[in-house]
C-alpha positions in Angstrom: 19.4 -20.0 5.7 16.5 -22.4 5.9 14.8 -20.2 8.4 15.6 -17.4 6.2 13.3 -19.9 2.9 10.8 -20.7 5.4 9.9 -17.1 6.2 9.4 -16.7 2.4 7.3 -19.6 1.9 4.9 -19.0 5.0 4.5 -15.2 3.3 3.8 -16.0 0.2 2.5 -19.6 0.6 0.7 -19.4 4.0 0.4 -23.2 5.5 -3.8 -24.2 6.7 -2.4 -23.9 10.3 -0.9 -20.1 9.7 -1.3 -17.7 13.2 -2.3 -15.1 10.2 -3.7 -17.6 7.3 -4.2 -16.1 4.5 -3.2 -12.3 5.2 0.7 -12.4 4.4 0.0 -13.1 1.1 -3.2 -10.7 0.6 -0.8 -7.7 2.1 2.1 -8.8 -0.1 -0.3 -7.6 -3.3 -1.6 -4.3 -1.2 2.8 -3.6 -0.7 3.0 -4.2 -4.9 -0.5 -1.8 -5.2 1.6 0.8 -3.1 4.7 0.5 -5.6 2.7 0.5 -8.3 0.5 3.8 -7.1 3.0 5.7 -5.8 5.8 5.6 -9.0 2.2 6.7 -10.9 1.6 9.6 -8.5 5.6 10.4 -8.3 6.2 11.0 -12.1 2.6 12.0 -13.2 1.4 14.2 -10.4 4.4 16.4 -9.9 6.8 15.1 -7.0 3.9 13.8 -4.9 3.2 10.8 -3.3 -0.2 9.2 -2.2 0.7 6.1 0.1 4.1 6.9 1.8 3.0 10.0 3.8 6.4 10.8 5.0 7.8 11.9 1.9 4.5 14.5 1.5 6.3 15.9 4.7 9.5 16.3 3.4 8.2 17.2 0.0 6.4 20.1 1.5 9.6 21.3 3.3 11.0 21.2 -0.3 8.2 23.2 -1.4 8.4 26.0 1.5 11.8 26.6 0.4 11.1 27.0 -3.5 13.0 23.9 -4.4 11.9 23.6 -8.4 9.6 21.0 -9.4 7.6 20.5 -5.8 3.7 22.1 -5.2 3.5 23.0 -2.0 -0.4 22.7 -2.9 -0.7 18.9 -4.1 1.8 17.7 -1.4 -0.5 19.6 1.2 -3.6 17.9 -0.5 -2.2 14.2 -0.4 -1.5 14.6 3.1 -5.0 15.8 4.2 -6.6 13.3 1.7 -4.3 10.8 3.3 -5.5 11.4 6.5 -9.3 11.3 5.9 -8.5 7.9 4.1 -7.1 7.1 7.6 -10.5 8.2 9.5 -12.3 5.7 7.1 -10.0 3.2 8.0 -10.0 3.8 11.6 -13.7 3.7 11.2 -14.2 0.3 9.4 -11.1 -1.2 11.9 -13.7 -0.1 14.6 -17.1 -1.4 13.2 -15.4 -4.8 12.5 -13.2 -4.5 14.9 -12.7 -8.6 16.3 -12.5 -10.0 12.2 -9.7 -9.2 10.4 -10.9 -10.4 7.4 -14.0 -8.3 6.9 -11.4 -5.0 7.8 -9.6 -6.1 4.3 -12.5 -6.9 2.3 -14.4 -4.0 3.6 -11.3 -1.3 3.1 -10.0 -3.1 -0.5 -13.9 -2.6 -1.4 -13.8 1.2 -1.1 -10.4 1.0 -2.8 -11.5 -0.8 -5.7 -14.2 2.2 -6.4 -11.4 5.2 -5.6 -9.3 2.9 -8.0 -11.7 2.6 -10.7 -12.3 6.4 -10.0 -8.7 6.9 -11.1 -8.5 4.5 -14.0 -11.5 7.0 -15.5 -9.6 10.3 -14.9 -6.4 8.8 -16.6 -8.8 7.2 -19.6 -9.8 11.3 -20.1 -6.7 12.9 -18.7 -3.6 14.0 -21.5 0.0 14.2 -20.8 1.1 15.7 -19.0 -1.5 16.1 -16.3 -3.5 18.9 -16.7 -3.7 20.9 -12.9 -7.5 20.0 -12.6 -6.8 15.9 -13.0 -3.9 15.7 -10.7 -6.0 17.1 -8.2 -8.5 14.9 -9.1 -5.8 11.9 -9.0 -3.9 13.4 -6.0 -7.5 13.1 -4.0 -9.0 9.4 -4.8 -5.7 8.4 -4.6 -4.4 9.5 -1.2 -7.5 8.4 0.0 -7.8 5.3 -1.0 -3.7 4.5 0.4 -4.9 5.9 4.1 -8.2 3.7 3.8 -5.1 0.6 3.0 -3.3 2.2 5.7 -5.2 2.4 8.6 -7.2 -1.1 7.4 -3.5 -2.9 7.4 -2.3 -1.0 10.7 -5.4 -3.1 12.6 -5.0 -6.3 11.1 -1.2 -5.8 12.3 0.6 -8.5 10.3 4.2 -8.3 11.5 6.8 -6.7 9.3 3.8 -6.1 6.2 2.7 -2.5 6.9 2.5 -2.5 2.8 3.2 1.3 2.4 6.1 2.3 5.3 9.5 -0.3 5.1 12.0 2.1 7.3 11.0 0.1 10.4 11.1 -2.9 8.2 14.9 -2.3 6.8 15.9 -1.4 10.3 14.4 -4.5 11.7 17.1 -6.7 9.1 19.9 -5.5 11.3 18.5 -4.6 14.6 16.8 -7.8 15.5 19.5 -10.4 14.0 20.8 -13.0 15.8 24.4 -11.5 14.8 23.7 -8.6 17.2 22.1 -10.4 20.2 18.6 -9.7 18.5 15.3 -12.7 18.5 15.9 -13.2 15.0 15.0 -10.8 11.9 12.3 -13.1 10.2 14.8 -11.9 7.3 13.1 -13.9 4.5 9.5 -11.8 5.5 11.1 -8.3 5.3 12.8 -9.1 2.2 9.9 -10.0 0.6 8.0 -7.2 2.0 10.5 -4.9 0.3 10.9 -7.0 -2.8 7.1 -6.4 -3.3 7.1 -2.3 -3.2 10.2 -2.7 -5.2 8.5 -4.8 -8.1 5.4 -2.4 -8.3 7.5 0.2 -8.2 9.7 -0.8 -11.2 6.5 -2.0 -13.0 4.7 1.0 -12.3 7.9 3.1 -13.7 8.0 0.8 -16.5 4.7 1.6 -17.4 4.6 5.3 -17.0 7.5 5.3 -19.7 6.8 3.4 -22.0 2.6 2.8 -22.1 -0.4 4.8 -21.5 -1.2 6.7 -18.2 -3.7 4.2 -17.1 -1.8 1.2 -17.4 0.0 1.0 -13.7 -3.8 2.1 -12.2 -5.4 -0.7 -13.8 -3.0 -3.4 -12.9 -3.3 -1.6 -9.1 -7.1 -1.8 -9.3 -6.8 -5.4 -10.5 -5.1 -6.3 -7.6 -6.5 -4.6 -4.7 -9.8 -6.1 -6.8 -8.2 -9.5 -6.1 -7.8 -9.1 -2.7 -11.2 -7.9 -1.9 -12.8 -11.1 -3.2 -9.9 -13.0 -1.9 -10.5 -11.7 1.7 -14.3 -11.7 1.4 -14.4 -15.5 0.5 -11.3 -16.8 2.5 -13.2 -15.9 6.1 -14.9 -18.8 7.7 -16.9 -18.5 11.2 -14.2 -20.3 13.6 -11.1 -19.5 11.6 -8.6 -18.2 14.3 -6.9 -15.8 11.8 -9.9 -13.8 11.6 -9.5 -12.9 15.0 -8.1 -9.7 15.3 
């Protein structure tokens, strides 16, 4: 159990001598950003989602077969748009490719525009979504969560992916020590899924009961937040940098 509040703590409260510094805690609010992005694009955008990818596979399956309420089009977009988020990513996780810092400031830096991007479209957008603006949303949006992917896939902080949590769930049973396992650094993965749970529930919360533009702003805050945070928090030396 005290291993279990220790994982929690060094997430959320990384110690000076962290292997990983500051970055738990920076991904933490990128896994809340995801929650609160993808309940927006779920319930606004027609059955679609922008960060986890897998769904838009499944969702298009849906579609093929004429399951009511799933576009076949918009699923197809968030994929591709996913995907040339992705090549950004790749391509910023290459230019800076030995400082792990400047791959999250960089790749929250283009997020903060595509997020401001969205904030506009939902100031002028009605309810529901007009076809035109969920295209519009669907686009800046899934690029923005493949930028966050591919950016968070190179600075490869265990168990903090901040959009994909199946091989963080799994990892809760597989690796405990019940089962022979290293040990599940439980308290990490719960926190992990904790955070995409929160932004999720905020970001339904939201949808309901305020204006469309709420859950993008608080997302855009944050993701704001952690480009400054990651920009300033590097230091020439600091071995958490280091990719």
């Amino acid at each position: 159990m005290s291993a279990f509040f220790s994982d929690i703590r060094e997430t959320l409260v990384p110690g000076v001598d962290s292997r990983h510094g500051p970055l738990p805690t920076m991904l933490v609010l990128m896994t809340l950003v995801t929650g609160l992005v993808d309940s927006f694009s779920f319930l606004k955008l027609g059955h679609v989602f922008v960060a986890n990818s897998t769904g838009n596979i499944l969702f298009i399956g849906f579609a093929l077969a004429h399951v009511p309420g799933f576009s076949l089009t918009e699923s197809l977009l968030a994929l591709v748009t996913f995907i040339i988020g992705a090549f950004v990513g790749g391509k910023l996780s290459s230019t800076f490719a030995t400082h792990r810092d400047r791959i999250l400031s960089s790749s929250a830096s283009i997020q903060v525009v595509l997020l401001a991007v969205a904030v506009v479209l939902s100031v002028f957008s009605s309810t529901p979504v007009p076809g035109g603006y969920r295209a519009g949303f669907v686009t800046v949006l899934g690029i923005a969560m493949g930028v966050q992917n591919a950016a968070v896939r190179k600075i490869a902080v265990p168990d903090l992916t901040t959009t994909v949590l199946t091989l963080t769930i799994t990892g809760l049973g597989a690796d405990s020590t019940w089962v022979g396992g290293p040990g599940s650094r439980a308290g990490r993965r719960v926190v992990a899924i904790a955070s995409m749970l929160i932004g999720a529930v905020i970001g339904a919360v939201l949808e309901l009961h305020a204006a469309l533009y709420y859950p993008l702003i608080a997302a855009l805050l944050l993701v704001l937040i952690v480009a400054v945070w990651a920009t300033r928090a590097g230091r020439p030396g600091d071995s958490w940098t280091k990719a």
